[in-house]
SELOKE-841090 format. One line per field, with one value per residue (C-alpha): residue number from 1; x, y, z; residue in one letter. Coordinates in nm, 4 decimals, padded with zeros to 6 digits. Layout:
BEGIN
pos c(NUM  ...)
east c(X  ...)
north c(Y  ...)
up c(Z  ...)
code c(A  ...)
***
This chain:
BEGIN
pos c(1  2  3  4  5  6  7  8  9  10  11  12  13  14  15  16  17  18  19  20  21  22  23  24  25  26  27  28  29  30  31  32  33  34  35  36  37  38  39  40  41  42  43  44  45  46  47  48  49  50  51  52  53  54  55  56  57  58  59  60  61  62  63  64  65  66  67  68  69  70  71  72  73  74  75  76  77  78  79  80  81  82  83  84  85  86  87  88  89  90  91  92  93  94  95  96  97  98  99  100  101  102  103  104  105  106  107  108  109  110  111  112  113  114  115  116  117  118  119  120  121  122  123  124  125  126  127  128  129  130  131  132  133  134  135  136  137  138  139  140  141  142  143  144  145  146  147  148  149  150  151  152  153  154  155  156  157  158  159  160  161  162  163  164  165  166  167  168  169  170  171  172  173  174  175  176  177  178  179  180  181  182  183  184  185  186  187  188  189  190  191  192  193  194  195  196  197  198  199  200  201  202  203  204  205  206  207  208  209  210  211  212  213  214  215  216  217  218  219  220  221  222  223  224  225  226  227  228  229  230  231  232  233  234  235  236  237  238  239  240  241  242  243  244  245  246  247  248  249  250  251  252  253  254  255  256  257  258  259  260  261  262  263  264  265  266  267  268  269  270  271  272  273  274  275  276  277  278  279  280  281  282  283  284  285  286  287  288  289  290  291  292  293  294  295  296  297  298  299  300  301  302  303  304  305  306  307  308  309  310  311  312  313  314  315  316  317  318  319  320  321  322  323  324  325  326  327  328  329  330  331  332  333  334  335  336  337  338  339  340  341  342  343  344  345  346  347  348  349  350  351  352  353  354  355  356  357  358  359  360  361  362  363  364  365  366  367  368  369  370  371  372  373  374  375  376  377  378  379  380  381  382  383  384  385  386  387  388  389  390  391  392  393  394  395  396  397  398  399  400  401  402  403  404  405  406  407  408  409  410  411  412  413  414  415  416  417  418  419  420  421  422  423  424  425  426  427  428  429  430  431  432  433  434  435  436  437  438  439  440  441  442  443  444  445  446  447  448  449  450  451  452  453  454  455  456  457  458  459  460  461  462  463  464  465  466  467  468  469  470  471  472  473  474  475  476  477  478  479  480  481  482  483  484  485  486  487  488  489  490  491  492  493  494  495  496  497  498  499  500  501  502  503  504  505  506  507  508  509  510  511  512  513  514  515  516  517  518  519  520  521  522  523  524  525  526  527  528  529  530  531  532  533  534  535  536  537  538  539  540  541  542  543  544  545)
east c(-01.2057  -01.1132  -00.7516  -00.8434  -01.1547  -01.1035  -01.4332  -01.5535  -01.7486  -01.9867  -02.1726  -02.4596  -02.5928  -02.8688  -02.6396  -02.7207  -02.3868  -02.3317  -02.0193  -01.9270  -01.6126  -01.3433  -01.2673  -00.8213  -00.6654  -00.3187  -00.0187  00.0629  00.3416  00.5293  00.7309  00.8815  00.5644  00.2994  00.1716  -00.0767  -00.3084  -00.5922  -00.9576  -01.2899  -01.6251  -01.8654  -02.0987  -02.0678  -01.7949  -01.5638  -01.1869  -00.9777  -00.5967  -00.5593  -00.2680  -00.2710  -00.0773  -00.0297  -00.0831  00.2392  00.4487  00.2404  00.4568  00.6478  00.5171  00.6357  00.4543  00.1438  00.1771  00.2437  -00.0079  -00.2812  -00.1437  -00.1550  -00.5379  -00.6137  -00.4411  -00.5750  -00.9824  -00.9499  -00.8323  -01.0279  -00.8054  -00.7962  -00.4617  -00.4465  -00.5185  -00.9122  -00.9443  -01.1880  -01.1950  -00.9926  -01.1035  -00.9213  -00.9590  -00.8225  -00.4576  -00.4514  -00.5409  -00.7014  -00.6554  -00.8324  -00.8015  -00.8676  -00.7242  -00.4394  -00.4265  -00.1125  00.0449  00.3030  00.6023  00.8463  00.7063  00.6622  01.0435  01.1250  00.9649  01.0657  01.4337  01.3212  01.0578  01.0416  01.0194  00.6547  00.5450  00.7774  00.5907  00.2130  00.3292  00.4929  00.1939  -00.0293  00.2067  00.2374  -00.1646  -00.1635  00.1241  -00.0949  -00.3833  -00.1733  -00.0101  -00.3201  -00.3992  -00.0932  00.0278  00.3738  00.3873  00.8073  00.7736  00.7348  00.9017  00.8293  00.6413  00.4107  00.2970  00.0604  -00.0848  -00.5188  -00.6211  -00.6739  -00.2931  -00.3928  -00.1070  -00.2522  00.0196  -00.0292  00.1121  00.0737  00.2695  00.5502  00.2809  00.2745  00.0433  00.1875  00.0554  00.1363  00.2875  00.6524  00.6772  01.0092  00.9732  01.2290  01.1712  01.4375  01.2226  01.1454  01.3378  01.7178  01.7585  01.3932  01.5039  01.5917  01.8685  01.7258  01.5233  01.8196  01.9747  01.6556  01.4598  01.2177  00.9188  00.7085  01.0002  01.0905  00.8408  00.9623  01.3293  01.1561  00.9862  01.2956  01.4455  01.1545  01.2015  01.5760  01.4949  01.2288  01.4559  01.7347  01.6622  01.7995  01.8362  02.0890  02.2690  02.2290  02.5129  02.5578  02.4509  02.2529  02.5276  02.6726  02.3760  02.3232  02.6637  02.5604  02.2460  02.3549  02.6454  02.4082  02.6455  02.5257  02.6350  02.4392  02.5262  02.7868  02.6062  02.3008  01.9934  01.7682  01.7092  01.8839  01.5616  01.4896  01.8169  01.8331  01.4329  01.6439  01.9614  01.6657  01.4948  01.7756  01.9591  02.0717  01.9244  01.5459  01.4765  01.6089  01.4278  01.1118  00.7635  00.5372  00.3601  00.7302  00.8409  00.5477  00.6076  00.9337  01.0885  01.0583  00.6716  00.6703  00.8613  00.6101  00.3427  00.0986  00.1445  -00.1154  -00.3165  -00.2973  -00.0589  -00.1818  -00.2072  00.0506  00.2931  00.2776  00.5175  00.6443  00.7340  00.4824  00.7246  01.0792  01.2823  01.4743  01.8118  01.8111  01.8779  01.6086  01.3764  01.4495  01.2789  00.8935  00.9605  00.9234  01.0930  00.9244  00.9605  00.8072  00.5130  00.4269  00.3885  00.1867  -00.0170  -00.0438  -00.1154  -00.3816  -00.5789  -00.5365  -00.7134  -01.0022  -01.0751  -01.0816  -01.3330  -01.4278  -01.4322  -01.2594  -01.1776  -01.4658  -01.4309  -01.4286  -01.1273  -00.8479  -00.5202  -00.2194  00.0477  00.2601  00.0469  -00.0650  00.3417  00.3643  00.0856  00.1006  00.4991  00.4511  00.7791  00.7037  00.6955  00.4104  00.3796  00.1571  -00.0241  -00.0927  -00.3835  -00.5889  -00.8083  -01.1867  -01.1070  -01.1066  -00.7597  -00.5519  -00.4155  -00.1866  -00.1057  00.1669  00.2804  00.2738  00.2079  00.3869  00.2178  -00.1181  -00.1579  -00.1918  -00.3870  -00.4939  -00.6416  -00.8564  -00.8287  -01.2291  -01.1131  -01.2342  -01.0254  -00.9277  -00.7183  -00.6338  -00.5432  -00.3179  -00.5736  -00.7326  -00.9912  -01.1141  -01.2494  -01.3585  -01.4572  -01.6568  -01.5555  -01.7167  -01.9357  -01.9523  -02.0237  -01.8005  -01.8236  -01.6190  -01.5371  -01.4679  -01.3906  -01.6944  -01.6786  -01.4616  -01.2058  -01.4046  -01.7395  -01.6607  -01.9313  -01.9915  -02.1445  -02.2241  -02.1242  -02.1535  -01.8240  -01.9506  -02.1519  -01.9975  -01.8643  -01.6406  -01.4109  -01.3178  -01.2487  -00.8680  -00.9321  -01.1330  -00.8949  -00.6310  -00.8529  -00.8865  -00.5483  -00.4675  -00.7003  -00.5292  -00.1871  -00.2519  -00.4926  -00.2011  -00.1105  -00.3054  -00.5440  -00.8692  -01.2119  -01.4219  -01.7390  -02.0838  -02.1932  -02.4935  -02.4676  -02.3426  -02.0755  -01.8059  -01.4676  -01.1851  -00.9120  -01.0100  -00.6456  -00.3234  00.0741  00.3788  00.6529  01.0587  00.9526  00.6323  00.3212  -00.0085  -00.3358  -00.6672  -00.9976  -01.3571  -01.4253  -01.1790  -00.9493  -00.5900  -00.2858  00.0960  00.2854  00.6855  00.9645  01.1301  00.8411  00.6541  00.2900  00.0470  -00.3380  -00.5328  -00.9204  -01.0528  -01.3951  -01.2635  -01.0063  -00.7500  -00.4476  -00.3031  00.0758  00.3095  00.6477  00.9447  00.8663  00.5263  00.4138  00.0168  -00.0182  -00.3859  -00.3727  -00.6066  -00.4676  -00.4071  -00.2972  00.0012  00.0365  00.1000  00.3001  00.6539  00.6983  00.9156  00.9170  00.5529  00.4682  00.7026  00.5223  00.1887  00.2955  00.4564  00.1433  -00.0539  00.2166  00.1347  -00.2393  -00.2521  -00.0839  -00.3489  -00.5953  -00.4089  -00.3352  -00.6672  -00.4937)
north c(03.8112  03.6245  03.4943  03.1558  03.0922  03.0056  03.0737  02.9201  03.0991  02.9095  03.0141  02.8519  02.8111  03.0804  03.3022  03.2740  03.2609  03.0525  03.0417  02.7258  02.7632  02.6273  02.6679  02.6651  02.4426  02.3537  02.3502  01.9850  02.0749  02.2833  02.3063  02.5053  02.5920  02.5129  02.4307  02.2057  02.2858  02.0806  02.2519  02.1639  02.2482  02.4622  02.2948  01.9503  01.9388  01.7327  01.7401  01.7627  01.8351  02.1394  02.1938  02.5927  02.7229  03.1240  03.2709  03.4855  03.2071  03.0297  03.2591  03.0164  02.7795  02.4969  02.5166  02.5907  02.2971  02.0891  02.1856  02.1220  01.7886  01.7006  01.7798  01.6291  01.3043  01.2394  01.3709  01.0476  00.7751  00.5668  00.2942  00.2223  00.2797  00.6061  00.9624  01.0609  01.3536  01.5708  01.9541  02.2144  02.5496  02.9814  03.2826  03.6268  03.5082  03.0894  02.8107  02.5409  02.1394  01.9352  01.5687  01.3129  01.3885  01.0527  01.1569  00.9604  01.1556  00.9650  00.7058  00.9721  01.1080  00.6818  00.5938  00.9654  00.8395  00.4437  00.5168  00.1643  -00.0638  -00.4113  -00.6225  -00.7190  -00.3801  -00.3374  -00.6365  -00.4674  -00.1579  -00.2417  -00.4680  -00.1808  00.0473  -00.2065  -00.2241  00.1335  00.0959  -00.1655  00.0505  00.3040  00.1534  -00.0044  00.3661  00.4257  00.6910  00.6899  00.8455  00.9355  01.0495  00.7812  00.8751  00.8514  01.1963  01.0967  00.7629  00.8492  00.6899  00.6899  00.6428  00.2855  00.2669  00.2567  00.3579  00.5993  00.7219  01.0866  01.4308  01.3192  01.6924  01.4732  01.2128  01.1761  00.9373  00.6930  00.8194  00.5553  00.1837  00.1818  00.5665  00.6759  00.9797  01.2654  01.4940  01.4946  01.5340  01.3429  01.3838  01.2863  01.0139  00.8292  00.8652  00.5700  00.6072  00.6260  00.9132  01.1240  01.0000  01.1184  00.8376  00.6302  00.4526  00.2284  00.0525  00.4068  00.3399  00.0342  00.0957  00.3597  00.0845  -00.0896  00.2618  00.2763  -00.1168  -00.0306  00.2972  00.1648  -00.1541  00.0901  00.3959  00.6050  00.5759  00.3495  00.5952  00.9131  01.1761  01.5478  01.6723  01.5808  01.5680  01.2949  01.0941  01.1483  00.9232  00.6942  00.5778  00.5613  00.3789  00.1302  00.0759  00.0631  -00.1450  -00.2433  -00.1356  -00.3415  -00.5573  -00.5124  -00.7090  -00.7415  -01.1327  -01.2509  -01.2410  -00.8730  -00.8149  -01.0589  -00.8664  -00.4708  -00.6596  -00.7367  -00.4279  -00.1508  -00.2558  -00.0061  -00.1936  -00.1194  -00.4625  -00.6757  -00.5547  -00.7308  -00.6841  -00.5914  -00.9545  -01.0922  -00.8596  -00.9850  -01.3532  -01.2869  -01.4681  -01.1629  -01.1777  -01.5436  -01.5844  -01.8350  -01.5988  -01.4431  -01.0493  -00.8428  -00.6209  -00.3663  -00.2701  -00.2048  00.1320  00.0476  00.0772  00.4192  00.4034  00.0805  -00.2137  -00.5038  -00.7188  -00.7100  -00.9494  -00.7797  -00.9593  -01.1567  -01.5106  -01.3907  -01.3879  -01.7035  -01.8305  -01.7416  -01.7698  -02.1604  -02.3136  -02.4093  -02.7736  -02.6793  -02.4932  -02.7648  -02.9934  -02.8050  -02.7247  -03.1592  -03.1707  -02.9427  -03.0618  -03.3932  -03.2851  -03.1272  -03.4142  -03.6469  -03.3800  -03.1826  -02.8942  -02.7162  -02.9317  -02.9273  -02.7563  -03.1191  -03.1997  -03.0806  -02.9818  -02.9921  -02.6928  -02.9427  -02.9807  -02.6679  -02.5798  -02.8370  -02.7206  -02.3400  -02.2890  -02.1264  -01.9406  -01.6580  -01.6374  -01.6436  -01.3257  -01.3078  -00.9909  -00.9360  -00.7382  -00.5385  -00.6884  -00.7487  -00.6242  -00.8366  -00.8003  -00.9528  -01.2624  -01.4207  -01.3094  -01.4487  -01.1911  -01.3184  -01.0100  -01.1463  -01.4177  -01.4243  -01.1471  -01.1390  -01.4123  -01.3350  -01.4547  -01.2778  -01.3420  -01.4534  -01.7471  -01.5621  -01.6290  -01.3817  -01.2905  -00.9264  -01.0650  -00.8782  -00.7090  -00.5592  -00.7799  -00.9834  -01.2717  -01.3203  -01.6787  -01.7010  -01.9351  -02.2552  -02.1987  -02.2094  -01.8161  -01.6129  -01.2574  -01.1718  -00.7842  -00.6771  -00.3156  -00.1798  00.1202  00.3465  00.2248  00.2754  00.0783  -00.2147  -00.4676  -00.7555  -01.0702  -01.3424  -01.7321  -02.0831  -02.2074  -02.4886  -02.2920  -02.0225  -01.8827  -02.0898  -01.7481  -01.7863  -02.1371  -02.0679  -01.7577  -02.0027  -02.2778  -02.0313  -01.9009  -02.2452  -02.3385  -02.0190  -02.0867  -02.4381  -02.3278  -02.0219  -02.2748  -02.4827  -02.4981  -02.1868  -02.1812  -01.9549  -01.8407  -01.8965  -01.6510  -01.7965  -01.6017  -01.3929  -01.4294  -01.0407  -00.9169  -00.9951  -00.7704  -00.7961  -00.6358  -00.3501  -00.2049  -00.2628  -00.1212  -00.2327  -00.0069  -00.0368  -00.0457  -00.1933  -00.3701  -00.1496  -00.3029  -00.0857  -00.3023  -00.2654  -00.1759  00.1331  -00.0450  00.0177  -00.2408  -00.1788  -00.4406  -00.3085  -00.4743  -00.4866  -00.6968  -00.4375  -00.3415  -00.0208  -00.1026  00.2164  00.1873  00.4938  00.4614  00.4408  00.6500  00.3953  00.2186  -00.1077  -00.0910  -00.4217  -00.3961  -00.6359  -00.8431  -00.8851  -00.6818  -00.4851  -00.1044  -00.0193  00.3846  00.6573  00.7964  01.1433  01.0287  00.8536  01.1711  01.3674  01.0932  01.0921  00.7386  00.8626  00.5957  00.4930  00.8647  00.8347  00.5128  00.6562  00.9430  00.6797  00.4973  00.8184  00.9290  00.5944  00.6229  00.9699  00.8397  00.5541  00.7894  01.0690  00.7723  00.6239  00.2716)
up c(-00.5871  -00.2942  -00.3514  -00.1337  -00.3851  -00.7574  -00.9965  -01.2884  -01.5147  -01.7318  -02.0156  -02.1383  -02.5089  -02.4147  -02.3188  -01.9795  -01.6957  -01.4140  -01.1742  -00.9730  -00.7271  -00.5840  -00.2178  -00.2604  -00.0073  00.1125  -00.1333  -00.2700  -00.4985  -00.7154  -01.0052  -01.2519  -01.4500  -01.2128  -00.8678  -00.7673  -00.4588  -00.2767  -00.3614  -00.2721  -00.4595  -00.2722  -00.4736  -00.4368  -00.1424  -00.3728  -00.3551  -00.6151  -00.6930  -00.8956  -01.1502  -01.1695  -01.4991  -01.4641  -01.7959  -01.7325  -01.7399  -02.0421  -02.3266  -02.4744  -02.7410  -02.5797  -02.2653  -02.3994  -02.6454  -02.3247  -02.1788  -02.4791  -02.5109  -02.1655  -02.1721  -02.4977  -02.3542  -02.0180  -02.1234  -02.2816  -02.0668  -01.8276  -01.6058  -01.2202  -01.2363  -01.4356  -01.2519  -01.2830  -01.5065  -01.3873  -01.5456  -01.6506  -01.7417  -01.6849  -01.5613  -01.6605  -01.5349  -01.4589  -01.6393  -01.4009  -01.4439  -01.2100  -01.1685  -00.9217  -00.5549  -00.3977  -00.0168  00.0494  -00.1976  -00.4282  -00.4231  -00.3831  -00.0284  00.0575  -00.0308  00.1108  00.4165  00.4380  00.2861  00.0569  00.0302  00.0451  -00.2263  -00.1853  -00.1847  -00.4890  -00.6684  -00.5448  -00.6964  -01.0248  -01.0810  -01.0923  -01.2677  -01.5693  -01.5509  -01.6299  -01.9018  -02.0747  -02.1025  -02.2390  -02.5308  -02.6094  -02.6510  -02.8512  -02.5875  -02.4315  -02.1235  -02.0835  -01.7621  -01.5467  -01.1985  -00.8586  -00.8414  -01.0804  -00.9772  -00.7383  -00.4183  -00.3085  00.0419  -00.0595  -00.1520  -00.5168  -00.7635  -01.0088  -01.2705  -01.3595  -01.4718  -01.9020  -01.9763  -02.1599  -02.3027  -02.6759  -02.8823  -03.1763  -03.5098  -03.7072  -03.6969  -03.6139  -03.5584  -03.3230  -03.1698  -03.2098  -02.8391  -02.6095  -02.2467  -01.9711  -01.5927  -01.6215  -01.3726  -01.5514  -01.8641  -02.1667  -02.3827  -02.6592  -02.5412  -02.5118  -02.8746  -02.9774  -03.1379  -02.9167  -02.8625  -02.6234  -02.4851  -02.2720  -02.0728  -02.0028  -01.9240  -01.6816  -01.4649  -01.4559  -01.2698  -01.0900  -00.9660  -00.8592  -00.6855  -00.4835  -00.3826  -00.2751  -00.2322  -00.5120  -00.9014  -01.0326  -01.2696  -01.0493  -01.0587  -00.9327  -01.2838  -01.5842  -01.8661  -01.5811  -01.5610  -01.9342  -02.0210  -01.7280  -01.9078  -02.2514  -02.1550  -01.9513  -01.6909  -01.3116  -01.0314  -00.6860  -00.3346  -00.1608  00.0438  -00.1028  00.0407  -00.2884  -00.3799  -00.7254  -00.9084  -00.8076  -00.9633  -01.2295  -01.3515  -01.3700  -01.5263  -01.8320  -01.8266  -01.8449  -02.1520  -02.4059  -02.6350  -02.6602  -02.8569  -02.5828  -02.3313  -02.2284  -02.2738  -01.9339  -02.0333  -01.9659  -01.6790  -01.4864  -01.6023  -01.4508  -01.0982  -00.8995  -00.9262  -00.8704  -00.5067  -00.3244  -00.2093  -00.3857  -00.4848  -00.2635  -00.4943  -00.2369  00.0133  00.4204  00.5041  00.7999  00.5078  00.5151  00.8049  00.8561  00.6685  00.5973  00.7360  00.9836  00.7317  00.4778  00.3925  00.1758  00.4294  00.6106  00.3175  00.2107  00.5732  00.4045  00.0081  -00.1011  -00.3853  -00.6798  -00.6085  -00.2266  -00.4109  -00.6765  -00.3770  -00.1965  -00.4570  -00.5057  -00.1608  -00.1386  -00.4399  -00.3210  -00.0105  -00.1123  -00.3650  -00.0234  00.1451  -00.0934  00.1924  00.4329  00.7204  00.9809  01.3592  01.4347  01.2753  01.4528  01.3485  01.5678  01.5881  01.3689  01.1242  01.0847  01.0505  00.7904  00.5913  00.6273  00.5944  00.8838  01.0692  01.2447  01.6298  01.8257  02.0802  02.3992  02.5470  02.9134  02.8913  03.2028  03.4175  03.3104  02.9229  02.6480  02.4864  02.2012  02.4312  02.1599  01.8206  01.5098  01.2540  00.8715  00.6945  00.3687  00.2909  00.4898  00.7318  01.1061  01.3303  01.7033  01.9407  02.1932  02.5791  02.5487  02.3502  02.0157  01.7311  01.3928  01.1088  00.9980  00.5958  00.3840  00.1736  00.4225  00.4825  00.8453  01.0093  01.3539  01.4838  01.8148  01.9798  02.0766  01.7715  01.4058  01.3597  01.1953  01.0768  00.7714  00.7246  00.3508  00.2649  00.2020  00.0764  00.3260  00.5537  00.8945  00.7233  00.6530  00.4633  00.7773  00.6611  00.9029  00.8038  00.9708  00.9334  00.7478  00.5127  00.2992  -00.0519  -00.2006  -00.2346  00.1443  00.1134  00.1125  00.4226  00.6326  00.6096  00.7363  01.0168  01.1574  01.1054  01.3067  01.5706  01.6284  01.6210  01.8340  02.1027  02.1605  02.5664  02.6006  02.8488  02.7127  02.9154  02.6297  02.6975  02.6295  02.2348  02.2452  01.8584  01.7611  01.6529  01.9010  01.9589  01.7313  01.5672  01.3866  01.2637  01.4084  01.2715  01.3465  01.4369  01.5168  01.9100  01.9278  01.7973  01.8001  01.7901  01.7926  01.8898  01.7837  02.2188  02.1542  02.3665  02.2267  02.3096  02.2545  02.3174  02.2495  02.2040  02.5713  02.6799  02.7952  02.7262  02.7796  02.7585  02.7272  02.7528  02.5984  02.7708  03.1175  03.0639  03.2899  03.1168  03.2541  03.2549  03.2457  03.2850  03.1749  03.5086  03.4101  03.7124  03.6367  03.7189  03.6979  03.7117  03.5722  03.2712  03.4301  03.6931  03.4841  03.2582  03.5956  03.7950  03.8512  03.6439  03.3360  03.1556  03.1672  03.0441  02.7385  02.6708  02.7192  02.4478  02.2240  02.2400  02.1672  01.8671  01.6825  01.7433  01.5563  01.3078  01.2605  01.2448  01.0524  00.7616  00.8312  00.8744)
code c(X  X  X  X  X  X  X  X  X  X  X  X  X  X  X  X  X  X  X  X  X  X  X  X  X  X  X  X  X  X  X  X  X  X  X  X  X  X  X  X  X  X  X  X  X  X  X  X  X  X  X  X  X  X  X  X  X  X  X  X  X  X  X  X  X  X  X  X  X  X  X  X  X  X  X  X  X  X  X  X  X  X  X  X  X  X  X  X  X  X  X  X  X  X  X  X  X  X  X  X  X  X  X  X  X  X  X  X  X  X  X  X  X  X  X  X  X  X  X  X  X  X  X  X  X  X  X  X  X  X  X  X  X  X  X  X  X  X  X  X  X  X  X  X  X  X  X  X  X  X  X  X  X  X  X  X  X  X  X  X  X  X  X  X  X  X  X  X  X  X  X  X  X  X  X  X  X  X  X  X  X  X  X  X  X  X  X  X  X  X  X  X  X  X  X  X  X  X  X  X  X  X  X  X  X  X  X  X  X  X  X  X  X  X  X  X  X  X  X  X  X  X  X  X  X  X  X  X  X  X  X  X  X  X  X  X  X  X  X  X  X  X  X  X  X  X  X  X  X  X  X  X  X  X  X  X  X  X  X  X  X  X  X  X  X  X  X  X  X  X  X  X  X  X  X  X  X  X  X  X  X  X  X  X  X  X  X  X  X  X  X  X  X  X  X  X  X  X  X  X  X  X  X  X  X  X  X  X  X  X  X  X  X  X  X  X  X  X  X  X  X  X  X  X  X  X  X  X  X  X  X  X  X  X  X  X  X  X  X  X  X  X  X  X  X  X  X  X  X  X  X  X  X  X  X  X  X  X  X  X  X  X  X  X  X  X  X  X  X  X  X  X  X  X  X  X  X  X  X  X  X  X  X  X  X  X  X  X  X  X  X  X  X  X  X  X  X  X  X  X  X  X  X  X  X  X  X  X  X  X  X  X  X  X  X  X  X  X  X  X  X  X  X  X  X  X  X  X  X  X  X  X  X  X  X  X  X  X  X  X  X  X  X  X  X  X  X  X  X  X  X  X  X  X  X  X  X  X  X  X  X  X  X  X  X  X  X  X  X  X  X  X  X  X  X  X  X  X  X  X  X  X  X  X  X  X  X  X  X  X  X  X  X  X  X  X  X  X  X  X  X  X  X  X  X  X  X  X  X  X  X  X  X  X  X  X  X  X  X  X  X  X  X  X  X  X  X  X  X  X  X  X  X  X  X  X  X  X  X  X  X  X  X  X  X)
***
């Protein structure tokens, strides 16, 4: 048999056969026992990651054991948030798991990648992972291996957890379980004196929390028996200097205690501070996140410019009810709102940037970036105005009319669900999104001079997906044009279906060139632009952001 195809023999009640296979892929991992490669069905063209056990290595009674009760446990569940079972069946030498392929891999190739995350992305994540934890105990199953490797990632940015070969299910009321296992640096005390329950899963989220927020686990030493005195001794400290707010810390100070009885529940973890910072938790992360930040601030001074107090919030809130009990609606396109307003209201304080452009292409003209609490408003040089929101979906307001197109997610990426909407006619559930957008288009109008194009009623251009790097701002639009704007002040606009690019440099100065000509010109610096430009739009595409 072909060693890049894997067969599965069937055999019916009738005695009759049938084989289904499994085109084998491109390794994903490996470990001690197993490895786990991409396959597709030449049946159905499905993909799927496959967990191949060889039979050589399946003597001891252990493994096999594992492996029954890893099977047994995950045939079973059904959650968003836990890996999709999907078959498992052997051959003369392996013994095949399938289960539900996450094409942006896992947390530990995301922090591997980002060195930390921030702690939005932190909250998005944990969110999800306690989701899953809640299902599980419901279940009675502890999972007691919850690590970064196993908490996987879907195109979407969904966390899945996975990998149940250390899962065990509660028998009875009150029942402690006696099995030392589990990865060192994830592990709960009282896992390694050998007596546990539910509340090792929850220590391990607290690991999880502190490893995402810095980068590596908090009692992490150059060998096991190390980082086995570390954890039941509960003592770990934070970085000098660390950036993390007090409530991030304040949330791991209450989960990893020695004690199991004192920690919290995941009802009180998510009740916590840290999930309750003055902007609402996104329930899924941009795929720009893959390889940058959703936002520049960090420290913790600098996050205290976009997080509002309590007392800030509760007045809002006041505010805003008070508001729509006077209109009972969105303010009209005839009521307009002045930039200092629109600051009061919004909380607004990030910068507003402006593009250049090329000559006779509609381009992003102005744009501010609020990823953590709203998402990114533009507006086009045609006097069109939008808002890229934080999960994931867009608006697009033609101006000097009351259309606007609102793209949800549909069901891939790259087709998106477009509805059309007067602006003084819609869902109630975009109340809050069309109050932004024309907030937005106010504070981004202000002493900007526009050449608003008469509608023709379609679909006009906007922002389709846009990432921000270290050295620039990418923005891909719906006409294939792509704008970089970097950070020196200088911009490349490539038009894909003229094949030109428009180059402005820190004077402000145009260069209208064909784009081989610039790839074969003498101008270094414009060429490592123009391959800079090209690096970040692969990996746009590549990561489907």
């Amino acid at each position: 048999m072909d060693e890049y195809i894997i067969e599965q023999t069937i055999t019916k009640s009738t005695g009759e056969k049938i084989t289904k296979q499994y085109a084998k892929g491109r390794l994903l991992g490996k470990g001690s026992d197993t490895e786990v490669f991409e396959v597709v069905s030449l049946e159905n063209k499905k993909q799927y990651a496959a967990k191949i056990y060889s039979k050589a290595k399946l003597k001891s009674g252990k493994l096999k054991q594992r492996l029954k009760t890893e099977i047994r446990i995950q045939t079973k569940l059904s959650h968003p948030n836990i890996l999709k079972f999907e078959n498992f069946f052997e051959d003369t030498e392996n013994i095949y798991v399938l289960v539900e392929l996450c094409s942006n891999k896992n947390l530990f190739e995301l922090l591997r990648r980002r060195k930390r995350l921030t702690e939005m992305e932190a909250q998005c994540y944990i969110s999800q992972l306690i989701s899953a934890l809640k299902y599980l105990h419901s279940q009675k199953i502890i999972h007691r291996d919850l690590r970064l490797n196993n908490l996987f990632l879907t195109e979407k940015l969904e966390l899945k957890v996975g990998d149940f070969v250390y899962a065990t299910k509660v028998e009875f009321e009150g029942e402690r379980k006696k099995s030392i296992c589990g990865t060192p640096n994830f592990m709960a005390p009282e896992v390694i004196n050998g007596s546990h329950s539910y509340e090792a899963d929850i220590w391990s989220i607290g690991i999880v929390l502190y490893t995402i927020l810095l980068g590596k686990p908090p009692f992490h030493t150059d060998n096991s028996q190390k980082t086995y005195s570390k954890i039941k001794s509960g003592h770990f400290s934070y970085p000098e200097g660390c950036s993390i707010s007090d409530s991030a810390k304040e949330l791991i100070n209450r989960i990893l205690i020695v004690d199991f009885s004192s920690r919290p529940s995941l009802d009180q973890i998510l009740e916590s501070d840290f999930f309750h910072q003055g902007y609402q938790v996104p329930k899924l992360m941009n795929l720009s996140t893959l390889v940058a930040p959703p936002s520049e601030p960090r420290e913790a001074k600098d996050m205290q410019e976009y997080k509002e107090t309590k007392e800030t919030r509760e007045l809002k809130e006041t505010k805003d009810i008070r508001v729509n009990t006077k209109r009972n609606s969105v303010p009209k396109k005839t009521e307009k709102l002045t930039a200092e307003q629109f600051k009061a209201n919004v909380k607004m304080t990030g910068n507003i940037f402006t593009g250049h452009g090329a000559d006779g292409e509609i381009y992003v003209k102005k744009w501010i970036d609020y990823t953590p609490k709203y998402g990114l408003g533009y507006l086009m040089s045609n006097g069109n105005c939008g808002v890229s929101f934080i999960d994931s979906t867009r608006m697009i307001l033609n101006a000097g009319t009351s259309q606007f197109f609102y793209m949800d997610k549909g069901n891939t990426a790259d087709k998106p669900l477009i509805t059309e909407y007067n602006i003084n006619e819609y869902p109630d559930e975009l109340k809050k999104k069309v109050s932004l957008l024309q907030y937005l288009k106010n504070y981004l109008e202000a002493d900007t001079e526009v050449n608003v194009e008469e509608s023709d009623g379609k679909l006009p251009i906007y922002l389709k997906k846009w990432i921000a790097t270290r050295h620039a701002l990418v923005f891909r639009l719906s006409s294939r044009l792509v704008q970089v704007n970097f950070m020196d002040h200088t911009e490349i606009t490539i038009s894909c279906d003229m094949r030109v690019i428009t180059f402005v440099n820190r004077k402000g100065e145009k260069y209208k060139v064909p784009l081989f000509k610039a790839l074969q010109g003498n101008n270094e610096d414009v060429i490592r632009r123009i391959k800079y430009a090209r690096d970040a739009l692969s990996h746009m595409i590549k990561f489907k952001i």
